[in-house]
C-alpha positions as CSV (number, residue, x, y, z in Angstrom):
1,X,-19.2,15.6,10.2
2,X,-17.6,12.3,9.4
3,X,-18.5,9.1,10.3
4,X,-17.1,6.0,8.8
5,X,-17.9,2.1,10.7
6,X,-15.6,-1.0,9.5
7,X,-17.3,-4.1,10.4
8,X,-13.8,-5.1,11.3
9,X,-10.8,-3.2,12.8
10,X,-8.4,-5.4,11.4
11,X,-8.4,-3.2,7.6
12,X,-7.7,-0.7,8.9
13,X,-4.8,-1.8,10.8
14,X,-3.8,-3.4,8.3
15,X,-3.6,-0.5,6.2
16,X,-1.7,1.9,8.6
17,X,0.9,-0.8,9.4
18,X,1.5,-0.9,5.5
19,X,2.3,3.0,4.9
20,X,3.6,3.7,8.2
21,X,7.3,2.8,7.7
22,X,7.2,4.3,4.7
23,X,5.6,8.1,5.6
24,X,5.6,9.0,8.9
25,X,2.8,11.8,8.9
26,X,0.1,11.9,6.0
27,X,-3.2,13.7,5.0
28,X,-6.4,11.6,5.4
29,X,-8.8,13.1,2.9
30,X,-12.5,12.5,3.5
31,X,-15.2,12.6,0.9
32,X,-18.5,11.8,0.5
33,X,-16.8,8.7,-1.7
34,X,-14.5,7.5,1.0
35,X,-10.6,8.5,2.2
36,X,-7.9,9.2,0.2
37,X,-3.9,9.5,0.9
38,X,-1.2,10.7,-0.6
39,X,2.5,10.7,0.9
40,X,5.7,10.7,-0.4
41,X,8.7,9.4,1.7
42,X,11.6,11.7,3.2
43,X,13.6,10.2,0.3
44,X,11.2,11.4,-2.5
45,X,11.3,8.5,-3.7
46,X,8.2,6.3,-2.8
47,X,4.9,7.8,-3.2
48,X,2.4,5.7,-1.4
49,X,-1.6,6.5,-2.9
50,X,-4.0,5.2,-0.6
51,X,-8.3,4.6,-1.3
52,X,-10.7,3.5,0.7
53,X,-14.0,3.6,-1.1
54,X,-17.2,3.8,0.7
55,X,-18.4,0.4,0.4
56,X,-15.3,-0.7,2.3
57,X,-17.5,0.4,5.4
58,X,-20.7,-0.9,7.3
59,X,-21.9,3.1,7.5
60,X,-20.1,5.8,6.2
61,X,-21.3,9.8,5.9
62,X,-18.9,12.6,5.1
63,X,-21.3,16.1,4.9
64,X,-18.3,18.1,3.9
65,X,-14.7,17.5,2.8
66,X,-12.2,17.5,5.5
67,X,-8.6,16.4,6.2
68,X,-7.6,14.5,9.1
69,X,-3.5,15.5,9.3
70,X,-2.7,11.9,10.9
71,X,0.8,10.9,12.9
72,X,0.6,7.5,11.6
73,X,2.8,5.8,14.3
74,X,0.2,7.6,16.9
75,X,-2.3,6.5,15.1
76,X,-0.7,2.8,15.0
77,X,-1.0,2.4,18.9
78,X,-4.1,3.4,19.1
79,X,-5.2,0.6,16.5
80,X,-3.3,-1.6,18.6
81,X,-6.2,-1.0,22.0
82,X,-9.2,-2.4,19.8
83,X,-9.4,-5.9,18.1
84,X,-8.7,-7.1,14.9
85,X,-13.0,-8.5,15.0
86,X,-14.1,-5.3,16.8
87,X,-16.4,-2.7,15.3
88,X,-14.3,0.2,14.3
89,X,-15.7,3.6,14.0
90,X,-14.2,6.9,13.1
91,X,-15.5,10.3,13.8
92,X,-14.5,13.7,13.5
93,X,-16.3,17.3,13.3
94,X,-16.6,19.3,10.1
95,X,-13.0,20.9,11.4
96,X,-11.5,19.2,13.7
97,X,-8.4,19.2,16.4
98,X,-8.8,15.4,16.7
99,X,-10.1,12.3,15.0
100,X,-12.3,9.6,17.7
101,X,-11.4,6.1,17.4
102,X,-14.3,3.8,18.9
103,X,-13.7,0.2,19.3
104,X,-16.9,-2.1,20.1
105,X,-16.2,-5.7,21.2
106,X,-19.1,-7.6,19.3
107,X,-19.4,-10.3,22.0
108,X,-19.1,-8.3,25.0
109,X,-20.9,-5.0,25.9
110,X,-17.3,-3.7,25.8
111,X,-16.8,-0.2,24.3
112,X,-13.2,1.5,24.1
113,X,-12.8,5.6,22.8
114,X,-9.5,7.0,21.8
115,X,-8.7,10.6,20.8
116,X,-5.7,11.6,18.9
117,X,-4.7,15.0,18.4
118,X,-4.4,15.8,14.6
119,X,-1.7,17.4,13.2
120,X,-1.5,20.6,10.3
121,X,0.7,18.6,7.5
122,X,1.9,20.1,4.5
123,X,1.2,19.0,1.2
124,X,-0.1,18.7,-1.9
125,X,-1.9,15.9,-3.8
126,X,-0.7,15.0,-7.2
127,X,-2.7,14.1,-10.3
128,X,-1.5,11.1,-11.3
129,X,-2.0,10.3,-14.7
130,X,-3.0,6.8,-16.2
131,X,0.1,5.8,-18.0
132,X,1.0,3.7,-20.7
133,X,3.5,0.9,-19.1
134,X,5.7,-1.8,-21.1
135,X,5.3,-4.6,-19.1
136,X,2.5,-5.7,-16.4
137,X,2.6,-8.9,-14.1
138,X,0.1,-10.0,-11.7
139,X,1.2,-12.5,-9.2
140,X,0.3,-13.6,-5.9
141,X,1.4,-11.1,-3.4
142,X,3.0,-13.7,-0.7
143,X,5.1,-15.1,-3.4
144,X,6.2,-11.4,-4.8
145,X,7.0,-10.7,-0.2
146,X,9.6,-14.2,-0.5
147,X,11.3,-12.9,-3.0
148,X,12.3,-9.5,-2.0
149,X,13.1,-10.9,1.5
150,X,15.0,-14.0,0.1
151,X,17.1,-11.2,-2.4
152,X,17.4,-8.7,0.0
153,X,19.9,-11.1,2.1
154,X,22.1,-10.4,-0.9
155,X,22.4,-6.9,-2.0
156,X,20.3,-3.4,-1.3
157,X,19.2,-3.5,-5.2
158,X,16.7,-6.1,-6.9
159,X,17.1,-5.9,-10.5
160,X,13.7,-7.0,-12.8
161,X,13.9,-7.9,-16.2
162,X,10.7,-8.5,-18.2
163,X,10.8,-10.4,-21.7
164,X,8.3,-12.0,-23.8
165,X,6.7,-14.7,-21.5
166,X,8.9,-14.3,-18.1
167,X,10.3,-12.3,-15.5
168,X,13.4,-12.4,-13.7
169,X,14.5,-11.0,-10.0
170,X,18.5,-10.9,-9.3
171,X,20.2,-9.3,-6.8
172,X,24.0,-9.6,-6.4
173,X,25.9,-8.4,-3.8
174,X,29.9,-8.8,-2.7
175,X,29.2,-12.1,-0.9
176,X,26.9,-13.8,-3.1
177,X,24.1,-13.5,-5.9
178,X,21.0,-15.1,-6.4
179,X,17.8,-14.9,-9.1
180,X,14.4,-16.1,-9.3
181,X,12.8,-16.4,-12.4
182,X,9.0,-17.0,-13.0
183,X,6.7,-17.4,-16.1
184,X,2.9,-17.2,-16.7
185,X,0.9,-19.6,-15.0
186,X,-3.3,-19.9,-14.9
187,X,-4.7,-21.9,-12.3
188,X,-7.8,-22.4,-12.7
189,X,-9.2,-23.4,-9.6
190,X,-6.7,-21.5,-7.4
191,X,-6.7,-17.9,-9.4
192,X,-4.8,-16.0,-6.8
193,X,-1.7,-18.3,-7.5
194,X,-2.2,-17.4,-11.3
195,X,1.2,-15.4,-12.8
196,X,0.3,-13.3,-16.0
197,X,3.1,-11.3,-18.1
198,X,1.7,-9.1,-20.0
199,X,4.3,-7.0,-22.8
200,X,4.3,-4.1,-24.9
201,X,7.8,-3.8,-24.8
202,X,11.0,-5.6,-22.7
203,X,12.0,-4.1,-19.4
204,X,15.6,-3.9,-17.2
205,X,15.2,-1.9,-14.4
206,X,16.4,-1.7,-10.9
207,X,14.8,-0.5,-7.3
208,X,16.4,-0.4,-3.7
209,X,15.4,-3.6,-1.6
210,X,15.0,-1.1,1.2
211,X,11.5,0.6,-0.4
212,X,10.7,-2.7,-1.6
213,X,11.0,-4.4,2.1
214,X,8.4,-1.6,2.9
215,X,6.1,-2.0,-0.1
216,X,5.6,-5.7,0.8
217,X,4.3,-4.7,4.2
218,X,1.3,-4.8,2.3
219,X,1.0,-8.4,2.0
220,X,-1.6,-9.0,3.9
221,X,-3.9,-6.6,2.5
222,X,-4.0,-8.5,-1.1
223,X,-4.1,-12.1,-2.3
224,X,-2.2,-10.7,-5.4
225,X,-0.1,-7.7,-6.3
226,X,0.4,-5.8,-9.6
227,X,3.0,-4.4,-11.0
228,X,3.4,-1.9,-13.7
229,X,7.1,-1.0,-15.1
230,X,8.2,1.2,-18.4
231,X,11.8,2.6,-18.9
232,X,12.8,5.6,-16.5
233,X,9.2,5.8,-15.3
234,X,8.3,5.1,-11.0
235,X,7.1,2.0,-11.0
236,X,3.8,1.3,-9.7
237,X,2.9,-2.0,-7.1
238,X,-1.0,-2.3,-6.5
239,X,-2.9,-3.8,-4.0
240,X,-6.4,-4.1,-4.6
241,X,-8.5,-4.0,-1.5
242,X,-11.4,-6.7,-1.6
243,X,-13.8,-4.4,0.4
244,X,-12.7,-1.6,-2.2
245,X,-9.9,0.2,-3.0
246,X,-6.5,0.4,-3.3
247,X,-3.1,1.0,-1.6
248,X,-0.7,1.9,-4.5
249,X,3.3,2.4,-4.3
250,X,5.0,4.3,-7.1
251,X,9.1,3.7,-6.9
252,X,11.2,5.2,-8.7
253,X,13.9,3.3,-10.1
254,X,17.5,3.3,-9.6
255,X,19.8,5.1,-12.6
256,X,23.0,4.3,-13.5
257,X,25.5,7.6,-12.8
258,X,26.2,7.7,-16.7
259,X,22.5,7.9,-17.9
């Protein structure tokens, strides 16, 4: 059986509204250690990597593994009934056709059940291994969102290019171009507005705004966002959750027809 309690509904939300323009229907895997998920997009190219460790709930017990096959726009209005302060608990049996969703209003004696119907998705999960990247920046996450919506006015591709203590976004588009261009910064008593660059080797690469818009969805999740690049490799955006754990984005970037 599984049973996992957030102290407050408004993580998971949260998370779902991150991933669910990106993959429509996912696996929620659920171990004794917490849930993991693993989707790639129609396109193929965005594969979202999803972990919520245990001590991201109040309660959690998982006596068996089991998959929860979600539709995450489903799953999205249910999330929506319960609020973002409420008690959110999860429960399912050791092989379920659903997944409960109880909400419990912490001021009033107020308690909301929702069932949805799961779904029999197919796929497999991926070892991804640890890589070896040429350039990784930490920045704060709202500031990485304004840039990719301020570019995306311009053109459908953001082109990043690393070098030894900066890193420049430009887009260009037939109406217009525009760039933004930021270096490493430590603040010491604000840390989540610190910028760090960090080199092995330079980097030009480019990604479509579109999977970016998506990826930023994330915002709220993480004060700051990392981002790993190396030549010809998916890229990979992190957001680490504070209760613990992760929602990752790998994107592949975009080649030029000659390479």
């Amino acid at each position: 059986m599984l049973e996992g309690k957030f102290d407050e509904a408004s993580l998971l939300k949260k998370i779902v509204d991150a991933i669910k323009d990106s993959v429509k229907l996912c696996n929620f895997n659920c171990t004794e250690h917490g849930l993991t998920v693993q989707a790639v997009d129609d396109s193929r190219v965005l594969l979202v990597s999803l972990l919520v460790g245990q001590s991201a709930f109040s309660e959690y017990r998982c006596d068996r593994d089991i998959t929860l096959g979600i539709d995450l726009e489903s799953f999205s209005k249910i999330l929506r009934c319960g609020n973002n302060e409420d008690f959110l608990t999860l429960l399912a049996e050791d092989k379920p056709d659903n997944v409960m969703t109880i909400f419990e209003d912490k001021k009033k004696e107020r308690v909301s059940e929702y069932s949805l119907k799961l779904m029999d998705i197919d796929s497999e999960f991926l070892n991804i291994d640890d890589m070896e990247y040429d350039s990784v920046i930490t920045m704060p996450s709202p500031e990485f969102a304004k840039i990719v919506k301020d570019l995306k006015n311009l053109s459908e591709s953001l082109n990043v290019v690393v070098t030894k203590d900066s890193v420049k976004f430009s887009s260009e588009g037939e109406n217009g171009s525009g760039s933004v261009i930021l270096k490493s910064y430590s603040d010491m008593d604000r840390p989540e507005e610190s910028i760090n660059i960090n080199l092995e080797n330079p980097v030009d690469l480019t990604f479509g705004l579109k999977y970016l818009n998506d990826i930023i969805k994330a915002t709220s999740l993480a004060s700051s966002i990392t981002i790993k690049l190396a030549d010809k490799t998916p890229a990979l955006f992190e957001y680490k959750l504070d209760a613990g754990g992760y929602l990752r984005f790998y994107l592949a970037p975009k080649f030029d027809e000659e390479d």
